[in-house]
TORRO-676548 format. One line per 3 residues: number of its first residue (from 1); for each residue y, z, x of C-alpha. Coordinates in nm, 4 decimals, padded with zeros to 6 digits. Each point is the difference from the previous one (the first is absolute). Layout:
<rs>
NUM	Y Z X  ...
</rs>
This chain:
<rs>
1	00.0000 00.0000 00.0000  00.2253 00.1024 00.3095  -00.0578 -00.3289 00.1573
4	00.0858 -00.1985 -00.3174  00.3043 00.1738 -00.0775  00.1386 -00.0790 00.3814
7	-00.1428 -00.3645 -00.0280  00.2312 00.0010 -00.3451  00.2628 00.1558 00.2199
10	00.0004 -00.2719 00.2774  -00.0263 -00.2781 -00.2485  00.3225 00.1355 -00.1459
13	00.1425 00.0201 00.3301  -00.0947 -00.3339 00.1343  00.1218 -00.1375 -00.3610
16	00.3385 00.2277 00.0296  00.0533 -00.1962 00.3495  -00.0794 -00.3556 -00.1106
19	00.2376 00.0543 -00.3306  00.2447 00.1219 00.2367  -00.0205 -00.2842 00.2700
22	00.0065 -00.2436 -00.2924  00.3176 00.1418 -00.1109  00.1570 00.0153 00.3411
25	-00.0937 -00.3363 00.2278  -00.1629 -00.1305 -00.2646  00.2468 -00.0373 -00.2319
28	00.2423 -00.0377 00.2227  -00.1929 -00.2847 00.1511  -00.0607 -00.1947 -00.3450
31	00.3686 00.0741 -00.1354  00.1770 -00.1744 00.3431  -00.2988 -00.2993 00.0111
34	00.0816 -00.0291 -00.3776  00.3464 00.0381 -00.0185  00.0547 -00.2293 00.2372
37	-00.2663 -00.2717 -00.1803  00.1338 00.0281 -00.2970  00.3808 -00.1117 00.1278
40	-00.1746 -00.2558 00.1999  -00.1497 -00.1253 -00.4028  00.2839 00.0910 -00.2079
43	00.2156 -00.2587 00.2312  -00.2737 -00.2076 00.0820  -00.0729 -00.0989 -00.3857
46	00.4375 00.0448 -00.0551  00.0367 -00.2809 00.2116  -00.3337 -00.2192 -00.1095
49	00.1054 00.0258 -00.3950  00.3620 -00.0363 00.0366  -00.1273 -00.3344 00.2563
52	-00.2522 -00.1013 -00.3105  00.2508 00.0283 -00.2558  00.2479 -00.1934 00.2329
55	-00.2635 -00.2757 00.0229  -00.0704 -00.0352 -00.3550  00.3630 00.0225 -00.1377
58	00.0660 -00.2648 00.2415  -00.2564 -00.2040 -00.0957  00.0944 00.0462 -00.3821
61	00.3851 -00.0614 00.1267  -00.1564 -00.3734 00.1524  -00.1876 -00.0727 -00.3032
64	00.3525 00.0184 -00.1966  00.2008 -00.1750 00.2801  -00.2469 -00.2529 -00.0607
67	00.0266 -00.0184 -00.3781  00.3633 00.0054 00.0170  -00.0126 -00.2801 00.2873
70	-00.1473 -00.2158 -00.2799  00.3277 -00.0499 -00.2270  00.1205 -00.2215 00.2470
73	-00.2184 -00.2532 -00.0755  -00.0639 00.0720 -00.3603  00.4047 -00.0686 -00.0542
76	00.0556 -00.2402 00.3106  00.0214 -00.2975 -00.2470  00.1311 00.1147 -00.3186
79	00.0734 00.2963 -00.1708  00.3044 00.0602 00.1917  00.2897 -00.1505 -00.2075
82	00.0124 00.1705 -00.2966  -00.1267 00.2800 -00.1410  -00.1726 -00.1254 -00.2679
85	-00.1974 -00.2515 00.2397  -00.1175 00.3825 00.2314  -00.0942 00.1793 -00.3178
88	-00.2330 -00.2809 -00.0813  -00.1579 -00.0144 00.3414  -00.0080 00.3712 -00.0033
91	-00.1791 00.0572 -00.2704  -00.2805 -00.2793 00.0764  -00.0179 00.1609 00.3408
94	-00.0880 00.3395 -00.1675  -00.2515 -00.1465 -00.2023  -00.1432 -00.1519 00.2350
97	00.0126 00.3013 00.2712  -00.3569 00.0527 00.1589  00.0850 00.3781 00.1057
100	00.0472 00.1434 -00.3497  -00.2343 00.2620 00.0709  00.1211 00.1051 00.3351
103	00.3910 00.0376 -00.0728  00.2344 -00.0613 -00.2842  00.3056 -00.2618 00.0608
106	00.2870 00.0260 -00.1975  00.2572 -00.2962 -00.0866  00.3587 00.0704 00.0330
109	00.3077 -00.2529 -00.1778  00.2815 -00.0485 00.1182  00.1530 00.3323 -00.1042
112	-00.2350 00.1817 00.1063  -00.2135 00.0565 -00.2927  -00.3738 -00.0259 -00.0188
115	-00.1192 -00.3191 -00.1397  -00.3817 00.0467 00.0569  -00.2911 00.2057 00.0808
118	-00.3266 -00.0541 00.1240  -00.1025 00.2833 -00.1759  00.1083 -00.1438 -00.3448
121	00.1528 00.3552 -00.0785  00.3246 00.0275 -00.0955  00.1432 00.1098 00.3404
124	00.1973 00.3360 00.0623  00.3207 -00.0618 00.1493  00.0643 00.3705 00.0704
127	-00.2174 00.0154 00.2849  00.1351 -00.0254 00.3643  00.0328 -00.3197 00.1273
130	00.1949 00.0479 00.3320  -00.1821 -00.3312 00.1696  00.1880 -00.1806 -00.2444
133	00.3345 00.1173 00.0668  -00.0696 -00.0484 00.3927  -00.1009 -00.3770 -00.0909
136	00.3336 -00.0647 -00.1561  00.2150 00.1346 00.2831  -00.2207 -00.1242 00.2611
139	00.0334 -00.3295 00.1947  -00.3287 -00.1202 -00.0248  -00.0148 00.0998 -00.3991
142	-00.3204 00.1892 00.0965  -00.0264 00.4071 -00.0224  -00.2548 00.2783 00.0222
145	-00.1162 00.3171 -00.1135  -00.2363 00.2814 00.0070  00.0494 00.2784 -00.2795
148	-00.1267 00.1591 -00.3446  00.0484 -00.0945 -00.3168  00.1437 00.2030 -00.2377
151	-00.4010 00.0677 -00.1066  -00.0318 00.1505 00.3592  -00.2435 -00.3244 00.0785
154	00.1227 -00.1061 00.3537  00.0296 -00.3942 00.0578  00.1043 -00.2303 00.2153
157	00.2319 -00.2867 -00.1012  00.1744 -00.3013 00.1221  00.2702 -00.2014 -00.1334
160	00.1129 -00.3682 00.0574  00.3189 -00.1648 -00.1447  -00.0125 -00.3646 -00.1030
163	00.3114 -00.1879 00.0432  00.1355 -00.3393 -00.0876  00.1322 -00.2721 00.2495
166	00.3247 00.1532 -00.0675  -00.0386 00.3830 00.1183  00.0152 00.1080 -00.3317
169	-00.3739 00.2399 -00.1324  -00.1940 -00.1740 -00.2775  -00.2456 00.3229 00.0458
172	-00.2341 00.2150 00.1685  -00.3587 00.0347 00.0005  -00.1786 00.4005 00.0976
175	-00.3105 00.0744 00.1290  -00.1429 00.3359 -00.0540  -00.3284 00.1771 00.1140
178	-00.0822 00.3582 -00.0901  -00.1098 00.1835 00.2918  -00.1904 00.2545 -00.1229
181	-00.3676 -00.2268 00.0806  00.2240 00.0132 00.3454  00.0134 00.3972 -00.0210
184	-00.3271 00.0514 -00.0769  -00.1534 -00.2205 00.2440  00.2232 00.2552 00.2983
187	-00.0994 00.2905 -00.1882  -00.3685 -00.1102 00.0113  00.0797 -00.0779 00.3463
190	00.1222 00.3510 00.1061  -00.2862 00.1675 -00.1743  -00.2476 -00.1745 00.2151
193	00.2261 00.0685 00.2797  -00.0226 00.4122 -00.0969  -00.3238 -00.0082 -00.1037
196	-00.0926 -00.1790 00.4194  00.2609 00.3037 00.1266  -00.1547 00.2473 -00.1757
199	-00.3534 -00.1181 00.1193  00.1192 00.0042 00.3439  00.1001 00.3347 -00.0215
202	-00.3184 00.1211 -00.1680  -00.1193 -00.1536 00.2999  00.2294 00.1911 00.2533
205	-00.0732 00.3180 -00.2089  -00.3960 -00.0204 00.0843  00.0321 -00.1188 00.3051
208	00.2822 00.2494 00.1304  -00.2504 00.2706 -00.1917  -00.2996 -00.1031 00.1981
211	00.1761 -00.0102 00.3621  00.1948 00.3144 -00.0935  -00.3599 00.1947 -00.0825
214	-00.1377 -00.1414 00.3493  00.3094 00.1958 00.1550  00.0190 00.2479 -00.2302
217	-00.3612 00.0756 00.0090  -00.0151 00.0143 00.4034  00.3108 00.2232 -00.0002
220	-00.1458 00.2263 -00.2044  -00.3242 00.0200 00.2177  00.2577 00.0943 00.3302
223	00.1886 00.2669 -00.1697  -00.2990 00.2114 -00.0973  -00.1117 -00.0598 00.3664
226	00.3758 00.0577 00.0822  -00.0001 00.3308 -00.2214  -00.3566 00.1241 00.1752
229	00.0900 -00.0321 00.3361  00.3100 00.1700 -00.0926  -00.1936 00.2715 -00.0938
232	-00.1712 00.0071 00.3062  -00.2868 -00.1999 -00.0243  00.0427 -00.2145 00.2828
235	-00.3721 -00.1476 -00.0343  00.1563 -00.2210 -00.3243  -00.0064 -00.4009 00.0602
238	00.1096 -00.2740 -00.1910  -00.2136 -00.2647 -00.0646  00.1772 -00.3090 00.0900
241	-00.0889 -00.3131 -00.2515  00.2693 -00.2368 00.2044  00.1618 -00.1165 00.2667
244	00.3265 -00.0072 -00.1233  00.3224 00.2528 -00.0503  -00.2337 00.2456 -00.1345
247	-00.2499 -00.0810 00.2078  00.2400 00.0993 00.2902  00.1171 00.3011 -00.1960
250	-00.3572 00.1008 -00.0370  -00.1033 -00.0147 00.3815  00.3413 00.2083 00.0787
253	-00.1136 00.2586 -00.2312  -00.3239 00.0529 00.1767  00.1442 -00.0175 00.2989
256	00.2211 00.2451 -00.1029  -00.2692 00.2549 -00.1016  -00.1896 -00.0576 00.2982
259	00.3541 00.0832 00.1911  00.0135 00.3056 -00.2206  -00.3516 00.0898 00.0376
262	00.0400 00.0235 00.3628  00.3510 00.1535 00.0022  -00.2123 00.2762 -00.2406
265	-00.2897 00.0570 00.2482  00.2287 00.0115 00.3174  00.2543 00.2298 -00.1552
268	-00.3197 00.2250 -00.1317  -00.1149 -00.0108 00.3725  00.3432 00.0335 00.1463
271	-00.0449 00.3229 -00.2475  -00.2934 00.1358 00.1424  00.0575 -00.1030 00.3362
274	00.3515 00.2339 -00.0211  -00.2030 00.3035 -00.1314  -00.1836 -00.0456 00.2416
277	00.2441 00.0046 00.2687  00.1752 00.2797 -00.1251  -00.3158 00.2591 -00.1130
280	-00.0969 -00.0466 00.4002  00.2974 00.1463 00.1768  00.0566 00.2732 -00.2904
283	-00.3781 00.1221 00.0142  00.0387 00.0179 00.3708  00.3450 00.1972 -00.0282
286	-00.1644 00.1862 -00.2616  -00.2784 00.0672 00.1883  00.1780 00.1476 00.3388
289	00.2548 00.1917 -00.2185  -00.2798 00.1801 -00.1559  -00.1492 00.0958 00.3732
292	00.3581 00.0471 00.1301  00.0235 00.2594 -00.3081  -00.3227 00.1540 00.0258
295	00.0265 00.0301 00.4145  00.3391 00.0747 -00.0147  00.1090 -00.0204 00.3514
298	-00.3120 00.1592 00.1671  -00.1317 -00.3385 00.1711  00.3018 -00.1607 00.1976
301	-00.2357 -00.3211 00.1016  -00.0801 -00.0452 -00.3943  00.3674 00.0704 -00.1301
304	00.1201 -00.2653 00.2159  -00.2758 -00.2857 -00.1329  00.0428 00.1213 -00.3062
307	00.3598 -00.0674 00.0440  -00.0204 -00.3418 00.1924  -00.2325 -00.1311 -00.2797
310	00.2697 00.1619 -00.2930  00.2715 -00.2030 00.1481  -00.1648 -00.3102 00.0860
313	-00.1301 00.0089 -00.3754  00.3523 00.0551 -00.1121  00.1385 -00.2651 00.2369
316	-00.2663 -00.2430 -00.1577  00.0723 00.1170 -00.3675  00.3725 -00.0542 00.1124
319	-00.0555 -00.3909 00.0896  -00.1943 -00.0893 -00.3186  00.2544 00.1493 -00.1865
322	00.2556 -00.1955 00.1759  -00.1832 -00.2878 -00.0232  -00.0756 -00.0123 -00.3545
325	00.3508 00.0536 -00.0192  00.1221 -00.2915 00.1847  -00.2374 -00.2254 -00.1996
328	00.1683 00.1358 -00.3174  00.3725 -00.1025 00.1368  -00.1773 -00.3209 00.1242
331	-00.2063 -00.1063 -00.3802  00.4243 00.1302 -00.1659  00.1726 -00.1955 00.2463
334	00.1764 00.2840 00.1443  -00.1154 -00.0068 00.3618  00.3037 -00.0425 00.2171
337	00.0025 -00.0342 00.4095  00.2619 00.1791 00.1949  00.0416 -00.3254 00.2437
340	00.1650 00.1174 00.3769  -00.1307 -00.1901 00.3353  -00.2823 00.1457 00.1411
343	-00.1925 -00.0307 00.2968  -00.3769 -00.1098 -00.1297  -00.1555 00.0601 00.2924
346	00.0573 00.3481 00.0028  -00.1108 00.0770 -00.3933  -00.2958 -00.1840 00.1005
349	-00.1017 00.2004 00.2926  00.1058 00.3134 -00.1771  -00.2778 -00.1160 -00.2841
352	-00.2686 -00.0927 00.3123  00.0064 00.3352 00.1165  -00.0235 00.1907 -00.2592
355	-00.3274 -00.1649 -00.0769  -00.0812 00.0514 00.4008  -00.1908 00.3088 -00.0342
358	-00.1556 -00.0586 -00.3192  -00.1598 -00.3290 00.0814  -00.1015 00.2429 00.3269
361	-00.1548 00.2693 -00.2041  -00.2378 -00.2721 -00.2308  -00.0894 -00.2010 00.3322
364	00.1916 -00.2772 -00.1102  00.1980 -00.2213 00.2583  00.3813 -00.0694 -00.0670
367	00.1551 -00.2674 00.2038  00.3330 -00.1034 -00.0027  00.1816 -00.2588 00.2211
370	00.3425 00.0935 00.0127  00.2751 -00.2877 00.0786  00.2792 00.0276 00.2626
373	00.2440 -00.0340 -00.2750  00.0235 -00.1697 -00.3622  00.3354 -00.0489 -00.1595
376	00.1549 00.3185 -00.2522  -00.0934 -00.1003 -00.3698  00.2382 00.0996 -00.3281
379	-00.2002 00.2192 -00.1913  -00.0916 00.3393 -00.1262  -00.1537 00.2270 00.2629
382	-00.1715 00.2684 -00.2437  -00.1768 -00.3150 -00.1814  -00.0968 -00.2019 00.2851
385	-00.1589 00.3084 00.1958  -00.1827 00.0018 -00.3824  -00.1481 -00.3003 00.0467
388	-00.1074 00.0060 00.3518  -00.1562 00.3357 -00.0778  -00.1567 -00.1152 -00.3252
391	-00.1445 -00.3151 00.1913  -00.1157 00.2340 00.2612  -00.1828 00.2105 -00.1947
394	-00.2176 -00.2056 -00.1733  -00.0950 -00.1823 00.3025  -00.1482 00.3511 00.1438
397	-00.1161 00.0618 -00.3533  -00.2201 -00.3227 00.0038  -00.1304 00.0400 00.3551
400	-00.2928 00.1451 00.0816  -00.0471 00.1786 00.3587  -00.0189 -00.1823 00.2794
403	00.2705 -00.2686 -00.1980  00.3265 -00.1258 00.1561  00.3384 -00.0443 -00.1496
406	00.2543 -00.2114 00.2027  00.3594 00.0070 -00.0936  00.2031 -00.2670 00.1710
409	00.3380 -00.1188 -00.0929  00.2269 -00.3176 00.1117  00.3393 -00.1518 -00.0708
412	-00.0393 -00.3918 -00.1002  00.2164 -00.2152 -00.1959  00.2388 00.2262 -00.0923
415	-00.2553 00.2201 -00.1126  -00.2149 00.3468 00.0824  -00.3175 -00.0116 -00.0724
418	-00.2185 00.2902 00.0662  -00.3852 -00.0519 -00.0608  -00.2475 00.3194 -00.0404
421	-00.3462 -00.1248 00.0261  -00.3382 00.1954 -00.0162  -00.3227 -00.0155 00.0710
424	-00.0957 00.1202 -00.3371  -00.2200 -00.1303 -00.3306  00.2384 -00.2311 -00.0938
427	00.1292 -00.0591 -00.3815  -00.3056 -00.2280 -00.2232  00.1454 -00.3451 -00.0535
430	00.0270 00.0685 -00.3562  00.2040 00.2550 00.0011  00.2478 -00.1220 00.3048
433	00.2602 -00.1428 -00.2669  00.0326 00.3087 -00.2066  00.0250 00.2492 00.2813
436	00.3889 00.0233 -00.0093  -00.0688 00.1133 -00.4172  00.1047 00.3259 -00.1120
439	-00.2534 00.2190 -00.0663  -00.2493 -00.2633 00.1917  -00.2666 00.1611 00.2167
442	-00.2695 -00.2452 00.1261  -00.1755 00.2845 00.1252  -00.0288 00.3321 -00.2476
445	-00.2257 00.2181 00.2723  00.3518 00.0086 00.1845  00.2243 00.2364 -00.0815
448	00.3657 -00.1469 -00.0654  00.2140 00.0040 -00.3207  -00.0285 -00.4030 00.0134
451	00.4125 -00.0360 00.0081  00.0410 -00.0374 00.3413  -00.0434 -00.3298 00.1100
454	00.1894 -00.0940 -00.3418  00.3144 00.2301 00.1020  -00.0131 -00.1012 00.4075
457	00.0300 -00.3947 -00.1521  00.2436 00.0908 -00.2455  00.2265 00.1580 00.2839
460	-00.0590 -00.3319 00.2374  00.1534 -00.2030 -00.2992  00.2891 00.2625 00.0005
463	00.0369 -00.0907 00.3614  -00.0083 -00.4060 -00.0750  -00.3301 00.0714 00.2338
466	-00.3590 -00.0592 -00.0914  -00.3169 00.1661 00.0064  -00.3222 -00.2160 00.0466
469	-00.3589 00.1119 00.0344  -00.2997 -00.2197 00.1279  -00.3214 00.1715 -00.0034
472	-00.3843 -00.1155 00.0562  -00.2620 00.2410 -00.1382  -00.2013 00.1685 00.2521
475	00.2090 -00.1043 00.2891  00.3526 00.1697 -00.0694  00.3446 -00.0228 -00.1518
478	00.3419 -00.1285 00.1729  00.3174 00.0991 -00.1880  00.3499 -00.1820 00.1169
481	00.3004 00.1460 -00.0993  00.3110 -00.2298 00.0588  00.3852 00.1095 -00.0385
484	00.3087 -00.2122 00.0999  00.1926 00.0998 00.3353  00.3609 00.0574 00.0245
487	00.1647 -00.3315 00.1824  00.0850 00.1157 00.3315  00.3776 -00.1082 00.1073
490	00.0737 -00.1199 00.3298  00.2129 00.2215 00.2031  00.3210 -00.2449 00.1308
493	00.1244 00.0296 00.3821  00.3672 00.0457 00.0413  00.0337 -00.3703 00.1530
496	-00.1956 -00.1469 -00.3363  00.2474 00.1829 -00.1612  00.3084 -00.1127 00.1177
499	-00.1550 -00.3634 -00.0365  -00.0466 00.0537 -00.3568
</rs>
């Protein structure tokens, strides 16, 4: 029952999300695609009817040019002097008119009144007849129009004015066509015109719906994974389906968890490795204070170990704390140098020796070749001496008896360069590039927080040096740390002097 109810639960969840993606992108996605489409039809079939009705009121407007052109012959001979002699060819023209069920013509007299109909109804001289007046005042006796009756029928019509040999009008024939078959042919037009839109956007709505699910569907798919990794399950992958956008975003996800993953399990051993570090030297001075307490003076030769080991413990404690200290002002940003000229040579023979009788006491050989001279360097002396003694240190650390470390330093380029080599078991191939990591340790049974190579490189950038490490397992590790020298500037004699 428990299991049903949560399968119920994360149906209505995965439904919750898909209503709300199709109501975000979605709908945003369809209502710009469609928006835009359906300008693209509204002028697209604007300009296609309005070029259709063009085309057949044109056509119509020839068809009446034509009829009109015909009077010319039909009163070239006769029917030109008199009236009486144009009403009788007038009216046997209308008789005889072929058209009669296409358009209505109309005989005018000489004043202007109708004579004739093709209709054979007794014609309705109210209605609006502006083609008429045009072909009086015109030159060519010929006029136009488009317009409603007074019925609200719209018609086309055409005028021509018959005149004698003398100037004078004997009368005027008029076409007319009703263009309501004319209308309903465009409106017929534009409905198959909406009806083709309105399929095409039917079409752009299921495709756009189909290609936004294949998105949408994906999406949803990475932000679960998203959301679980989130939560700290950095063993979630997405299942990429292809090799596109998503595809991309996919593999960046995973690699992201992977990153994650491993950020996890080196901060959990940077964790362990710290507690570590720091339950050694307090059980050892909590160990001799408890003698010291319980001896309490009586054995001079056990005070002072017990002493020597309480402040060697408390020196140790003190670096780790400083050190995890410096690598928080390093991850915030805040780690500053306090830059002065320094002699490197010296801070680097200071750091040798102190390491003299230690490499002594574990039978461990430390050589170092000491130049004439190198150049003074910019820098901070406190850091520096940090990284030489940080470099140092591991080199003893990963040394066995018997092993050498060689410290040899040279000016070249412009450049000091100062290589510490050992004779040690070297750094795996694999995990060479990911050495200079926080929190990396390529070998746990070492003690070490893990930071240090990570805050020695990040203090060689500081300097605008470098810090590289080469390293071959089983044969040893060579670390070169390089820092820019000051530019030395030639000292002038007095006679160069008074040249210049």
């Amino acid at each position: 029952m428990k299991e049903t109810e949560e399968a119920i639960q994360q149906d209505t969840q995965a439904e919750s999300v898909g209503s709300m993606n199709m109501k975000g992108i979605a709908r945003r996605w369809l209502v710009n695609s469609l928006g835009i489409i359906f300008l693209i039809l509204v002028v697209v079939v604007g300009v296609l009817s309005y070029v259709i009705r063009g085309s057949i009121y044109s056509s119509i407007q020839a068809t009446l040019d034509g009829r009109s052109g015909e009077l010319t012959n039909v009163f070239s001979g006769y029917g030109r002097s008199s009236s009486t002699e144009f009403n009788t060819v007038a009216r046997n023209y209308v008789e005889n008119f072929s058209d009669k069920e296409k358009m209505e013509l109309m005989v005018f007299n000489s004043a202007g009144r109708i004579l004739i109909t093709s209709m054979g109804f007794e014609p309705d001289e109210t209605q609006p007849m502006p083609d008429y007046e045009a072909a009086l005042h015109s030159e060519d006796n010929f006029g136009t129009w488009t317009g409603s009756l007074t019925s609200g029928e719209k018609v086309m019509a055409v005028t021509r004015v018959v005149r004698n040999n003398m100037g004078s009008m004997v009368g005027a024939v008029r076409y007319v066509v009703s263009l309501e078959p004319a209308e309903h042919q465009v409106l017929m037009v534009i409905a198959f015109l909406c009806c083709m839109g309105a399929l095409v956007i039917l079409l752009v709505i299921i495709s756009n719906y189909s290609f936004i699910r294949s998105i949408l569907s994906p999406i949803k798919k990475i932000g679960d994974t998203a959301k679980r990794i989130a939560q700290g399950d950095f063993s979630a992958r997405i299942e990429k389906s292809r090799d596109d956008e998503l595809g991309v975003l996919c593999d960046t996800i995973n690699e992201m968890a992977v990153e994650l993953g491993t950020s996890e399990k080196m901060k959990n051993d940077f964790i362990s490795s710290v507690s570590h570090e720091l339950r050694t030297p307090l059980t050892a001075i909590k160990g001799w204070a408890e003698t010291l307490t319980e001896i309490a003076g009586e054995d001079k030769e056990t005070t002072d170990r017990g002493m020597g080991v309480i402040i060697r413990e408390s020196e140790r404690l003190s670096g780790l704390v400083e050190e995890l200290l410096d690598f928080s002002r390093m991850q915030s940003g805040r780690m500053t140098l306090i830059l002065e000229k320094i002699d490197i040579l010296a801070e680097l023979g200071e750091a040798v020796y102190m390491f003299s009788e230690r490499a002594a006491s574990e039978e461990k050989f430390l050589l170092y070749e000491e130049p004439e001279m190198l150049s003074p360097v910019m820098g901070d002396v406190n850091r520096l001496r940090q990284v030489f003694v940080n470099i140092i240190d591991n080199a003893l650390k990963y040394t066995d008896k018997g092993g050498t470390i060689s410290v040899i330093a040279q000016e070249e380029g412009g450049m000091i360069r100062i290589v510490i080599s050992d004779t040690g078991c070297g750094i795996p191939a694999e995990h060479l590039p990911n050495v200079k990591k926080k929190f990396y340790k390529a070998n746990q049974t070492v003690r070490g927080s893990g930071i240090g190579l990570a805050l020695a490189d990040e203090i060689m950038t500081l300097h605008n040096g470098s810090l590289e490490i080469e390293s071959h397992e089983g044969i040893g590790t060579a670390v070169t740390i390089s820092i820019p020298a000051m530019p030395t500037t030639p000292v002038l004699k007095p006679e160069e002097g008074k040249e210049q």
